[in-house]
py3Dmol code that shows the C-alpha trace and the ligand (Angstrom):
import py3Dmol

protein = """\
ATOM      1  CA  UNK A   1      95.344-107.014  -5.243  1.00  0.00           C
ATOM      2  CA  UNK A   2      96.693-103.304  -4.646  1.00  0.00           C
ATOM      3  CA  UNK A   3      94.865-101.875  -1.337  1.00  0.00           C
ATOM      4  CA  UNK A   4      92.336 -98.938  -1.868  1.00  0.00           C
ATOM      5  CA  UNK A   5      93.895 -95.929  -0.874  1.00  0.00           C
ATOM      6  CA  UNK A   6      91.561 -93.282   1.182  1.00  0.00           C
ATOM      7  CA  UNK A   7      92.298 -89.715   0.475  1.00  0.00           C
ATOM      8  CA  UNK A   8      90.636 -87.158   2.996  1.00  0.00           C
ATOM      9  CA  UNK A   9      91.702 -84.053   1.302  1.00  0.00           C
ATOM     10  CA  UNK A  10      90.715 -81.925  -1.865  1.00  0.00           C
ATOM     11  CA  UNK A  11      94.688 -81.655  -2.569  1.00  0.00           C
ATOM     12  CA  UNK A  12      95.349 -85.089  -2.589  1.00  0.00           C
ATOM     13  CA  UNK A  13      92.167 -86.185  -4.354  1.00  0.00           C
ATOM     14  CA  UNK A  14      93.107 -83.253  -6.851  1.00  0.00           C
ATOM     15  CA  UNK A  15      97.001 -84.829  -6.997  1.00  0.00           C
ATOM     16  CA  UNK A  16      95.874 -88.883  -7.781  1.00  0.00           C
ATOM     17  CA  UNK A  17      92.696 -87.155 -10.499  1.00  0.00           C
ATOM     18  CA  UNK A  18      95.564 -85.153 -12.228  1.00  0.00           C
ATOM     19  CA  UNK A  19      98.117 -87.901 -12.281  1.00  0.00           C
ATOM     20  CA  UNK A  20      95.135 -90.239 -14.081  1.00  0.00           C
ATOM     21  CA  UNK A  21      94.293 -87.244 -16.589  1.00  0.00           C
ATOM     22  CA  UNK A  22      97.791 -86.681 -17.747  1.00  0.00           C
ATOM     23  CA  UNK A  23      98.107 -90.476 -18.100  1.00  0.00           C
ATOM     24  CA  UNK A  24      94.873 -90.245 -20.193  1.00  0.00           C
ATOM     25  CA  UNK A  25      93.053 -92.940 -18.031  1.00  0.00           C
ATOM     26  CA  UNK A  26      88.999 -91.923 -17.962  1.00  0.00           C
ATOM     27  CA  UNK A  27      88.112 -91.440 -14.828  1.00  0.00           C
ATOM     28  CA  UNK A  28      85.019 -92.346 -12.940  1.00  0.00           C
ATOM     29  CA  UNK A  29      83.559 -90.628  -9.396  1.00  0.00           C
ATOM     30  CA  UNK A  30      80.547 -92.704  -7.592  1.00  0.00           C
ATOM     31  CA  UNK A  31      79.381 -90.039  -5.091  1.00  0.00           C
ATOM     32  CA  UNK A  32      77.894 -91.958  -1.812  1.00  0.00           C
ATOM     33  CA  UNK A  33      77.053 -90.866   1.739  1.00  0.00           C
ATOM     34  CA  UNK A  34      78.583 -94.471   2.523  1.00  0.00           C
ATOM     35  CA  UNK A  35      76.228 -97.460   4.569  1.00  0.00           C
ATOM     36  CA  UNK A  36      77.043 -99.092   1.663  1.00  0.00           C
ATOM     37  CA  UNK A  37      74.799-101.843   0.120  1.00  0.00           C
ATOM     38  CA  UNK A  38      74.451-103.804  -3.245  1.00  0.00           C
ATOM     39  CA  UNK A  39      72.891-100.971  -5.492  1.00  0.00           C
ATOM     40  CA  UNK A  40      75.956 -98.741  -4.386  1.00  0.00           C
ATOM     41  CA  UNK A  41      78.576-101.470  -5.482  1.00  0.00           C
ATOM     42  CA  UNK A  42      76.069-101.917  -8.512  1.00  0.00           C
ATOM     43  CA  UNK A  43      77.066 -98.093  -9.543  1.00  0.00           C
ATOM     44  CA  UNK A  44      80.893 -99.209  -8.706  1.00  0.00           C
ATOM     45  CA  UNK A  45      80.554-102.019 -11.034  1.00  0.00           C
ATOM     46  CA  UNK A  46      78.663 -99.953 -13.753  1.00  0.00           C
ATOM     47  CA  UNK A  47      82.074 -97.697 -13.224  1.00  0.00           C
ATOM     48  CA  UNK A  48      84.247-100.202 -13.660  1.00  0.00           C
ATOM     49  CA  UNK A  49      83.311-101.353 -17.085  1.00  0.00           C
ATOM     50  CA  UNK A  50      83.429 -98.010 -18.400  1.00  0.00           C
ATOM     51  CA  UNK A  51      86.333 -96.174 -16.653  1.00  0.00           C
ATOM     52  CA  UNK A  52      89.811 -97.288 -16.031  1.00  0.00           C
ATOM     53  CA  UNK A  53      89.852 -95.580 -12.992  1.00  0.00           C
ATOM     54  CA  UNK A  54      87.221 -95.799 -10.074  1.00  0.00           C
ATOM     55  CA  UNK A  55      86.314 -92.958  -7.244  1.00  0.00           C
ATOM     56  CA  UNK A  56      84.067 -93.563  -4.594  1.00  0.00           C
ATOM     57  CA  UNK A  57      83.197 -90.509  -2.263  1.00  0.00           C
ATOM     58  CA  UNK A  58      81.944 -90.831   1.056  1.00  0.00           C
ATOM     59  CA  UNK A  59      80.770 -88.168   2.814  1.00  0.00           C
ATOM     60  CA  UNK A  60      76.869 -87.994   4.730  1.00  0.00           C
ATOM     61  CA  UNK A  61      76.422 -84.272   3.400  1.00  0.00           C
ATOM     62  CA  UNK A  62      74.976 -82.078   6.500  1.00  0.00           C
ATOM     63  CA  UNK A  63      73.282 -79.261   3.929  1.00  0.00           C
ATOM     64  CA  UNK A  64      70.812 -82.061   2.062  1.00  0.00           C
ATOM     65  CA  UNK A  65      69.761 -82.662   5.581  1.00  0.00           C
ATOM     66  CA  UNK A  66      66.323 -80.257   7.214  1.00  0.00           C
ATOM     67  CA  UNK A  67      67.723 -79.804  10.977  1.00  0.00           C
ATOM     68  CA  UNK A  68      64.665 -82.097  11.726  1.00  0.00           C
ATOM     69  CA  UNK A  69      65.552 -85.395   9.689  1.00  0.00           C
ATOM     70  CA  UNK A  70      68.312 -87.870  10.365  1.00  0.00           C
ATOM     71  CA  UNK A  71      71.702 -86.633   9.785  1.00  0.00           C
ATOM     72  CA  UNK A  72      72.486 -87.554  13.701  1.00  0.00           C
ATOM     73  CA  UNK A  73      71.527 -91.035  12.849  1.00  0.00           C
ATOM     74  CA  UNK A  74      72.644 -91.411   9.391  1.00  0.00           C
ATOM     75  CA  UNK A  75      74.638 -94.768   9.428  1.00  0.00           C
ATOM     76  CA  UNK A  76      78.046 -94.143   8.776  1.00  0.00           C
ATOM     77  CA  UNK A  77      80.201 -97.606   8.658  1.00  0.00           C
ATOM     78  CA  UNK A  78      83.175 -96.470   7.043  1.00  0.00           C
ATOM     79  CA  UNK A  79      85.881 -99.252   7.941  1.00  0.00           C
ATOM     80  CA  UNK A  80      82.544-101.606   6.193  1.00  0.00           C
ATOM     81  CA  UNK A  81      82.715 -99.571   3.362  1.00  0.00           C
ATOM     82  CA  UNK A  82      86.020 -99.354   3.048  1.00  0.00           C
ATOM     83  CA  UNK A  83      86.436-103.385   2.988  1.00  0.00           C
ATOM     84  CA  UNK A  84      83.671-103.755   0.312  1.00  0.00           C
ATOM     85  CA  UNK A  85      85.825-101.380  -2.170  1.00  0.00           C
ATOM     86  CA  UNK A  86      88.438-103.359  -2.013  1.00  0.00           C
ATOM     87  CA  UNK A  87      86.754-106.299  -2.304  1.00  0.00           C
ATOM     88  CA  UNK A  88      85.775-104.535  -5.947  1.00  0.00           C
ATOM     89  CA  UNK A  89      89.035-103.241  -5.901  1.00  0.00           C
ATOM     90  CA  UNK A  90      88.082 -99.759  -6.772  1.00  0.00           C
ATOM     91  CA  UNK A  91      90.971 -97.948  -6.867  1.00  0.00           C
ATOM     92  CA  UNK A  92      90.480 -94.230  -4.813  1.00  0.00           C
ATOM     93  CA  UNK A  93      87.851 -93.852  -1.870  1.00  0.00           C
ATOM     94  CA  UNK A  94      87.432 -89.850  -1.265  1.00  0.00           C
ATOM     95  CA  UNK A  95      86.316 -89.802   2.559  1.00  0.00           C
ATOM     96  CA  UNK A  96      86.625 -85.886   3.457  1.00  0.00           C
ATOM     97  CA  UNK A  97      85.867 -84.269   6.867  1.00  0.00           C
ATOM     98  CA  UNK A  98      83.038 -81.394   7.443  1.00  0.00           C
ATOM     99  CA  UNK A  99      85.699 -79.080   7.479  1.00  0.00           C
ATOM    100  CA  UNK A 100      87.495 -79.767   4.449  1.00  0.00           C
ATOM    101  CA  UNK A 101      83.755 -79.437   2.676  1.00  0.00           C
ATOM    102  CA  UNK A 102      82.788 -76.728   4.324  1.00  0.00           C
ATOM    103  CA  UNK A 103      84.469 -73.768   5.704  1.00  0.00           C
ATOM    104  CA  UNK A 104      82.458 -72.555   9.013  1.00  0.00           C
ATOM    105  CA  UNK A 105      81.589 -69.204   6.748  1.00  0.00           C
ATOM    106  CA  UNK A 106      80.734 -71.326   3.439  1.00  0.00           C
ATOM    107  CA  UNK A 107      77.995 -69.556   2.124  1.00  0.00           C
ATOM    108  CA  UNK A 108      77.168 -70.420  -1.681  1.00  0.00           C
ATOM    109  CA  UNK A 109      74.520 -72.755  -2.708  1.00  0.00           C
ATOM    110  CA  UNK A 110      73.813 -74.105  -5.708  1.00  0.00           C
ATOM    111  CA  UNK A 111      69.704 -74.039  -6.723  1.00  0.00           C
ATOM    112  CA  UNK A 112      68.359 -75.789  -9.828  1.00  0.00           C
ATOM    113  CA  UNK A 113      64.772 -74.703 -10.394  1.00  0.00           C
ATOM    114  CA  UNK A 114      62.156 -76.129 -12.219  1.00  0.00           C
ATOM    115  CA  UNK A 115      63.018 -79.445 -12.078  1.00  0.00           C
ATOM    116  CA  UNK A 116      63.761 -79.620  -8.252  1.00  0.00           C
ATOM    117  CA  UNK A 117      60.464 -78.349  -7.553  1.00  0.00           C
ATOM    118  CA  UNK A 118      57.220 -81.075  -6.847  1.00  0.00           C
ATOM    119  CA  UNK A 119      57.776 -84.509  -5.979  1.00  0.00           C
ATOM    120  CA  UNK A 120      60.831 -85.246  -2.985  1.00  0.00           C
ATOM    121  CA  UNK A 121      61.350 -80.914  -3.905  1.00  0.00           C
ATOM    122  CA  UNK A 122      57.835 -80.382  -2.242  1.00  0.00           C
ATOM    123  CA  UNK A 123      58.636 -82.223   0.747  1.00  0.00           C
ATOM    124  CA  UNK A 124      61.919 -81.522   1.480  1.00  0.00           C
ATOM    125  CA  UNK A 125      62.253 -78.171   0.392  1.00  0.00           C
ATOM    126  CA  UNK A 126      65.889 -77.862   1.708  1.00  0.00           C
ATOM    127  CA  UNK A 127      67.280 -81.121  -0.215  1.00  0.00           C
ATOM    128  CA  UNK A 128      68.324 -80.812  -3.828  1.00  0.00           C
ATOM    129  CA  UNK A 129      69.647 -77.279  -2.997  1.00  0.00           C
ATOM    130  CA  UNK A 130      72.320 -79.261  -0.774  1.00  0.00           C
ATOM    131  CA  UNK A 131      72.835 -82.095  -3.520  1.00  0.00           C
ATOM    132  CA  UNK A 132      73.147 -79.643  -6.237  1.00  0.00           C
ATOM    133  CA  UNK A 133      75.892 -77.675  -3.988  1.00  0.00           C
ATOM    134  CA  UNK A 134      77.604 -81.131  -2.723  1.00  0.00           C
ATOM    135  CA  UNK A 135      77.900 -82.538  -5.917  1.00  0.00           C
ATOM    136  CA  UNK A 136      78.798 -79.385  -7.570  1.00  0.00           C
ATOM    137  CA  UNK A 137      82.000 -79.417  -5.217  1.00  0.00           C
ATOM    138  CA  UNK A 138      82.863 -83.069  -5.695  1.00  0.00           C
ATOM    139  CA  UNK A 139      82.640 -83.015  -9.349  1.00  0.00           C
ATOM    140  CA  UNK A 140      85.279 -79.680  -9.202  1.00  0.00           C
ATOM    141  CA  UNK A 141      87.537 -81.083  -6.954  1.00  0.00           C
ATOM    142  CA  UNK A 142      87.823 -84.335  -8.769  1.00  0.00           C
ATOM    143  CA  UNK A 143      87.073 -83.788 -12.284  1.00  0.00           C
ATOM    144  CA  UNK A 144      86.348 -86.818 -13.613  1.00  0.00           C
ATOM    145  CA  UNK A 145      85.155 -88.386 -16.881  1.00  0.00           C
ATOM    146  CA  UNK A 146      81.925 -89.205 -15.610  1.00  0.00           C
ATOM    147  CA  UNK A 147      80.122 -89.600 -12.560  1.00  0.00           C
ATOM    148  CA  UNK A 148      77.158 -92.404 -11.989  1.00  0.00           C
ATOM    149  CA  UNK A 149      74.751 -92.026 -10.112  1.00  0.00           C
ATOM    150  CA  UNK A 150      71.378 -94.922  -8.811  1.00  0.00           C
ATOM    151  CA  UNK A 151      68.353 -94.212 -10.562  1.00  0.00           C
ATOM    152  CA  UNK A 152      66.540 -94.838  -7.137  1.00  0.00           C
ATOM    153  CA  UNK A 153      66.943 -91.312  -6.939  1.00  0.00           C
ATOM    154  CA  UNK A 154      65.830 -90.308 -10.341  1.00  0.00           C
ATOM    155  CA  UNK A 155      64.361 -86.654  -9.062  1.00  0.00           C
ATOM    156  CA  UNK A 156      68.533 -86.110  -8.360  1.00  0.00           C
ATOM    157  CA  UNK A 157      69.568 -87.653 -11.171  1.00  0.00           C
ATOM    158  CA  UNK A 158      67.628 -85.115 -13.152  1.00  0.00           C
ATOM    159  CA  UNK A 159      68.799 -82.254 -10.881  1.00  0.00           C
ATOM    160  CA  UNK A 160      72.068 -83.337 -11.406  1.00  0.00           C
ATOM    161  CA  UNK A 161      72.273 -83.723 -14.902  1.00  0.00           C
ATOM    162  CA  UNK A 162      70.688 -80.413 -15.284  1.00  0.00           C
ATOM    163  CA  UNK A 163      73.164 -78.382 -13.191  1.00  0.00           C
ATOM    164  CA  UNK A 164      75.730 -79.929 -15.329  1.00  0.00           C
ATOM    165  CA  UNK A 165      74.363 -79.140 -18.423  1.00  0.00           C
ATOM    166  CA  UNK A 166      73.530 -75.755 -17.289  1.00  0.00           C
ATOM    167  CA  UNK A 167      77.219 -74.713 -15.421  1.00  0.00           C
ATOM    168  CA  UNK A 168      79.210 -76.320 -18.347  1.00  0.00           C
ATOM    169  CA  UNK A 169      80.925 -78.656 -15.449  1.00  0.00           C
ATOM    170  CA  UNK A 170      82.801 -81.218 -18.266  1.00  0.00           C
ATOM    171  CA  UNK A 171      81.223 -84.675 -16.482  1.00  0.00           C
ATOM    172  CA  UNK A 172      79.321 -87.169 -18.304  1.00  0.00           C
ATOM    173  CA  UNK A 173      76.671 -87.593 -15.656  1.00  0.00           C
ATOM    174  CA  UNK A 174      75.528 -91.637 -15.643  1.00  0.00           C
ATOM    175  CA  UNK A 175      72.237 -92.975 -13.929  1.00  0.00           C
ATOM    176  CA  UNK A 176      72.704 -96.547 -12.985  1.00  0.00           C
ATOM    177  CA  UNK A 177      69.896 -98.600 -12.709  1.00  0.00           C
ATOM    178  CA  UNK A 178      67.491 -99.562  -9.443  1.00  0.00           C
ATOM    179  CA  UNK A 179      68.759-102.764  -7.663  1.00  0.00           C
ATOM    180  CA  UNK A 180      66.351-104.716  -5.837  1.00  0.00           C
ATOM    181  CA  UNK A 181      66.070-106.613  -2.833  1.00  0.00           C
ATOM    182  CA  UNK A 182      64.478-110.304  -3.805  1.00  0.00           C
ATOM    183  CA  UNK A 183      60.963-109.195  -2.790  1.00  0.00           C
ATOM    184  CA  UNK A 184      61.125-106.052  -5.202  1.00  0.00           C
ATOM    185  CA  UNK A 185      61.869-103.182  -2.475  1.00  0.00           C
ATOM    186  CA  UNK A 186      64.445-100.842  -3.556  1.00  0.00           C
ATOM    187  CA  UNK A 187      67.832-100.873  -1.796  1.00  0.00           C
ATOM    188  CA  UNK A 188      68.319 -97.891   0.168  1.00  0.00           C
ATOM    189  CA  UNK A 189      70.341 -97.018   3.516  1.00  0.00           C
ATOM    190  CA  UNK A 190      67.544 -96.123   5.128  1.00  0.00           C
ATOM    191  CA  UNK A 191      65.892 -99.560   4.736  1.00  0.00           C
ATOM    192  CA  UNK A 192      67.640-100.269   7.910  1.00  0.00           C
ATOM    193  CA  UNK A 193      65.403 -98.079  10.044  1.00  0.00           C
ATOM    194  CA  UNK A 194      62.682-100.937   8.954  1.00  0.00           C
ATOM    195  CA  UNK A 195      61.043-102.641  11.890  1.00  0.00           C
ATOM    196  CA  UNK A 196      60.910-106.453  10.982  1.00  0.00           C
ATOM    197  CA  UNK A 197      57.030-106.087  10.647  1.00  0.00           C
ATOM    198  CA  UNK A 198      57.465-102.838   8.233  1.00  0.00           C
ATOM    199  CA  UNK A 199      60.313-104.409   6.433  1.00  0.00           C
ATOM    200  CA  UNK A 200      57.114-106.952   5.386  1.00  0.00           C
ATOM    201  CA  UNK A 201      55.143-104.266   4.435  1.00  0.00           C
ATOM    202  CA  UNK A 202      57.493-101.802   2.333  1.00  0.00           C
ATOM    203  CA  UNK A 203      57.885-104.076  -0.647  1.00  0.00           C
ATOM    204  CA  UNK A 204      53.917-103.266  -1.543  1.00  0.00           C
ATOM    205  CA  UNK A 205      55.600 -99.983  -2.735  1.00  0.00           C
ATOM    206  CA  UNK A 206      57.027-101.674  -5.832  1.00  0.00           C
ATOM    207  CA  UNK A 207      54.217-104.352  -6.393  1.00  0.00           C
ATOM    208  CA  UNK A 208      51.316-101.092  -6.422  1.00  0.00           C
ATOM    209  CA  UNK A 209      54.002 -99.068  -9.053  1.00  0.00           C
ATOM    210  CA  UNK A 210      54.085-102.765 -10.955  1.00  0.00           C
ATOM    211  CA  UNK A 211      50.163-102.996 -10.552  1.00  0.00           C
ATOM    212  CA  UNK A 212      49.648 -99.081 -12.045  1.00  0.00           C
ATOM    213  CA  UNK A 213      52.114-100.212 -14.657  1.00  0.00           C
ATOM    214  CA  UNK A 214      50.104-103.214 -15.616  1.00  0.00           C
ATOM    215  CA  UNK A 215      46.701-101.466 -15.808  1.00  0.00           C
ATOM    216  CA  UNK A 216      47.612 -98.560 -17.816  1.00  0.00           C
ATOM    217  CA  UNK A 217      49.232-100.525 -20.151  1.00  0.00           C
ATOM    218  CA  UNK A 218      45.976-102.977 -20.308  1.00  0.00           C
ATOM    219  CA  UNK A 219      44.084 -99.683 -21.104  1.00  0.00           C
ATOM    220  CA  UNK A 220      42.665 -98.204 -17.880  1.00  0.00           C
ATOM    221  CA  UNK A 221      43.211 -94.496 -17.105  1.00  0.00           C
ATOM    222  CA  UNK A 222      45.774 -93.263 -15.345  1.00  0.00           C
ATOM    223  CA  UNK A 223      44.488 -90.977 -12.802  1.00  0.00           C
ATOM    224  CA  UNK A 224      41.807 -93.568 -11.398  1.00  0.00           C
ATOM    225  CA  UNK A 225      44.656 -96.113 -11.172  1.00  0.00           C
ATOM    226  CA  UNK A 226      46.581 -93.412  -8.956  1.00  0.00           C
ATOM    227  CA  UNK A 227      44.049 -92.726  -6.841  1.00  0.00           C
ATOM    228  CA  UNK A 228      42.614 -96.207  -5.651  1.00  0.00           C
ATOM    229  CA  UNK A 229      46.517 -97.515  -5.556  1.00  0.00           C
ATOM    230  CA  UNK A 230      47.263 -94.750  -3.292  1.00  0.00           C
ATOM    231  CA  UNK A 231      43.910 -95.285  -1.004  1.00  0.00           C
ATOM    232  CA  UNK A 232      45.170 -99.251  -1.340  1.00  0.00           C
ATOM    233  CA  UNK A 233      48.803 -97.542   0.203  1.00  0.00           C
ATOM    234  CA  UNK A 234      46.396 -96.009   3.267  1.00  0.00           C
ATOM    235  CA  UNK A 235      44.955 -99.411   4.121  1.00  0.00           C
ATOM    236  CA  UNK A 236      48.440-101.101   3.885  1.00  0.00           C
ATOM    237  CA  UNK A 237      49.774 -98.709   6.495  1.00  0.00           C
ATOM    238  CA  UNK A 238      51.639 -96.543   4.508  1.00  0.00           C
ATOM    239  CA  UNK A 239      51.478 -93.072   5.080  1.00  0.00           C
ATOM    240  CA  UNK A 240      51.766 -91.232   1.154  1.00  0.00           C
ATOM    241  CA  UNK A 241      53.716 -88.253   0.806  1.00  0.00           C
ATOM    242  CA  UNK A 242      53.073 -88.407  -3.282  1.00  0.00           C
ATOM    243  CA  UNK A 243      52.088 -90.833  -6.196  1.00  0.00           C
ATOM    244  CA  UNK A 244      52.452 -89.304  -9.367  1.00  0.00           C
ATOM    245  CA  UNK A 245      52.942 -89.217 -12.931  1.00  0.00           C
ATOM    246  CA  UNK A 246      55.663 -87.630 -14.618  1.00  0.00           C
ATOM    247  CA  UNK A 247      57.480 -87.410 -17.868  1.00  0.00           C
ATOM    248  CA  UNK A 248      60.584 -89.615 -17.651  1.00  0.00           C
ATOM    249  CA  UNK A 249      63.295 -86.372 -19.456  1.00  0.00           C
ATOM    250  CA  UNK A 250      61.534 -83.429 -18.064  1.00  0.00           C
ATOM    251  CA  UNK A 251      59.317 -84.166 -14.845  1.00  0.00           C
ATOM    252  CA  UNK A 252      56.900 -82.422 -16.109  1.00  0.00           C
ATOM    253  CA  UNK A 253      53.249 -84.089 -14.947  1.00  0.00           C
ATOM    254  CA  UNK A 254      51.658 -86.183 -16.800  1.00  0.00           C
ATOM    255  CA  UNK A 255      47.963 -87.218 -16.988  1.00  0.00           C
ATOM    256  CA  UNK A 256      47.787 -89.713 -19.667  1.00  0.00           C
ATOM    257  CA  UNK A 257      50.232 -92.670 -19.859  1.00  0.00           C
ATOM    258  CA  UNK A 258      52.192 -92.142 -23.071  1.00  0.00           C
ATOM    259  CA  UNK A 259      54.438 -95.326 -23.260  1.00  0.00           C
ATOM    260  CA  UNK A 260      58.034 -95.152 -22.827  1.00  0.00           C
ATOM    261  CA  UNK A 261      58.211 -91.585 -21.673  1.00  0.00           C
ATOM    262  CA  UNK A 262      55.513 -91.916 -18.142  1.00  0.00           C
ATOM    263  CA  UNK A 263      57.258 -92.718 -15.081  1.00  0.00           C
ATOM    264  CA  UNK A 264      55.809 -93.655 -12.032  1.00  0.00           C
ATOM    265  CA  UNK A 265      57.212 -91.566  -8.619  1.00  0.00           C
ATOM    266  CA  UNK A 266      56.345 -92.390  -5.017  1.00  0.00           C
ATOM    267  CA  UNK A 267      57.551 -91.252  -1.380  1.00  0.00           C
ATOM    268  CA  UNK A 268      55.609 -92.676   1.671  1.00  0.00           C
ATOM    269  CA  UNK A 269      56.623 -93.466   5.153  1.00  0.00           C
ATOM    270  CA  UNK A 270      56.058 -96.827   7.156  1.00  0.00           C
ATOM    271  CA  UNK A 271      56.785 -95.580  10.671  1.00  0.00           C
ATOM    272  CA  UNK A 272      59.322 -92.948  10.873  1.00  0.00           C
ATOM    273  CA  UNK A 273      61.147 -94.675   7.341  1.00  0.00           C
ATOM    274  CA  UNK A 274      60.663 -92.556   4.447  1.00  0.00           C
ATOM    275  CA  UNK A 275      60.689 -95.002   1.341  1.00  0.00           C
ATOM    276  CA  UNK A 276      60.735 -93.781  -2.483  1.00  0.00           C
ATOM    277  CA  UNK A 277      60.845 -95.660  -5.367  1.00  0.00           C
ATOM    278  CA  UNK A 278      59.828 -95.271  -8.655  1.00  0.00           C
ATOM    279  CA  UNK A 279      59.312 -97.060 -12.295  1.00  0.00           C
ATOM    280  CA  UNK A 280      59.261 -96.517 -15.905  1.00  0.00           C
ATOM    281  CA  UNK A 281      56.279 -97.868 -17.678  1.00  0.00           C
ATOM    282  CA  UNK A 282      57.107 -99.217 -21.020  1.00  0.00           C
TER     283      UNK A 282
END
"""
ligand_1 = """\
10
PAF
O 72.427 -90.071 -3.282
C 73.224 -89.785 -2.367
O 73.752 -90.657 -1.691
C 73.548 -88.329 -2.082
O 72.431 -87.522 -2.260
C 74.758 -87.796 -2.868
C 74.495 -87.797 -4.357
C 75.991 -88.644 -2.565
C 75.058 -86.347 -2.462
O 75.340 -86.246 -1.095
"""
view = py3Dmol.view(width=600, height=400)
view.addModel(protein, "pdb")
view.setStyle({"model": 0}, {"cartoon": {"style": "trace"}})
view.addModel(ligand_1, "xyz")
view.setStyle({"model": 1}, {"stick": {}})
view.zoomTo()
view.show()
């Protein structure tokens, strides 16, 4: 098994991309801020099967973060990552310093409107500005076939796929689908922030998007199924930042559940943990 090489700067990211490209190999980039768990190396997989070559990034991107959330205590465990990419033998991690990101006077952002605004936009007014600008970079510096990115984070996803579409950046932009934890909680980095008693209570997330699910699709409306699941969220000890509707291509909201095309968003904390998740009802 050939060892995963780490690369920690544009030029030699830029050297091993061209080398691929002029080989013709189709190239693959998995952007992560690292704390690596299974839905990451899901995305890896998902990579694998379609490119011949796989990049993972790693890099816990300071301008997604407001100066009062956790970029401090992000969990960064990069010799752990490191050892689960080669275990999938992926075959370039990308693992670049502030400064080679950032120059101290950087001072361009990238803003998507429309579909950054409402849902994780309203909260955190701050965040897909510094995703948009982040990814915006890595997909320039490596320019790869595709990218993938985890459906978890399907408000990004979106964002993503529309600043690609819009910029004429030549990426195939990839969602990869939600990977669960046994109980039905979606895997996340931040899951570790859990206390063992809120770690009991955070899979209720999925089961009350699976209960709206179920309903609608028996026939019940929509917005009555929204608002007792998100009082049953209160009693449960969830604090809600948002349960809503939305149309699965556009985000736009929706009030009645058109099948196929309605997908169910949520962000609420348990304790300091911010949780989202969100489902597609058939
Ligand atoms: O989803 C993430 O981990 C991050 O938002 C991303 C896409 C790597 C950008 O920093």
């Amino acid at each position: 098994m050939n060892k995963t090489k780490t690369v920690r700067t544009i030029k030699s990211l830029r050297a091993q991309m061209n080398d691929w490209r002029l080989s013709e190999q189709k190239t693959a980039l998995v952007p992560t801020m690292g704390s690596l768990h299974d839905g990451h190396l899901s995305l890896v997989k998902l990579a694998k099967k379609k490119a011949d070559r796989v990049v993972v990034s790693i890099f816990v991107n300071p301008t997604q973060f407001a100066p009062n959330e956790d970029f401090d205590t992000y969990p960064r465990e990069e010799k752990r990552d490191r050892d689960k990419l080669q275990n999938l033998e992926t075959d370039l991690i990308f693992a670049p310093s502030r400064k080679q990101m950032y120059a101290e006077d950087f001072s361009t952002r990238v803003t998507v409107d429309e579909i950054s605004t409402g849902l994780c936009g309203a909260s955190r007014p701050h965040f897909f500005g510094g995703v948009a600008t982040v990814v915006c970079k890595l997909l320039l510096q490596a320019l790869p076939t595709m990218a993938i990115f985890g459906e978890k984070d399907y408000q990004q996803l979106l964002v993503i796929k529309r600043m690609v579409r819009d910029l004429d950046i030549p990426v195939s932009i990839i969602g990869g689908p939600i990977i669960r934890e046994s109980d039905g909680l979606a895997m996340s980095s931040r899951n570790k922030y859990l206390t063992s008693k809120e770690r009991l209570t955070a899979p209720l997330l999925h089961a009350t998007l699976t209960q709206i699910a179920n309903s609608v699709q028996a026939g019940k409306p929509l917005a009555a199924q929204i608002r007792s699941a998100k009082s049953r969220l209160k009693k449960q000890g969830f604090d809600v930042d948002y349960l809503e509707a939305r149309n699965t291509d556009n985000l736009r909201p929706e009030k009645q559940y058109i099948p196929g095309k309605t997908r169910l968003f949520a962000a609420a904390y348990l304790g300091r943990t911010r949780l989202i998740d969100n489902l597609l009802v058939k």
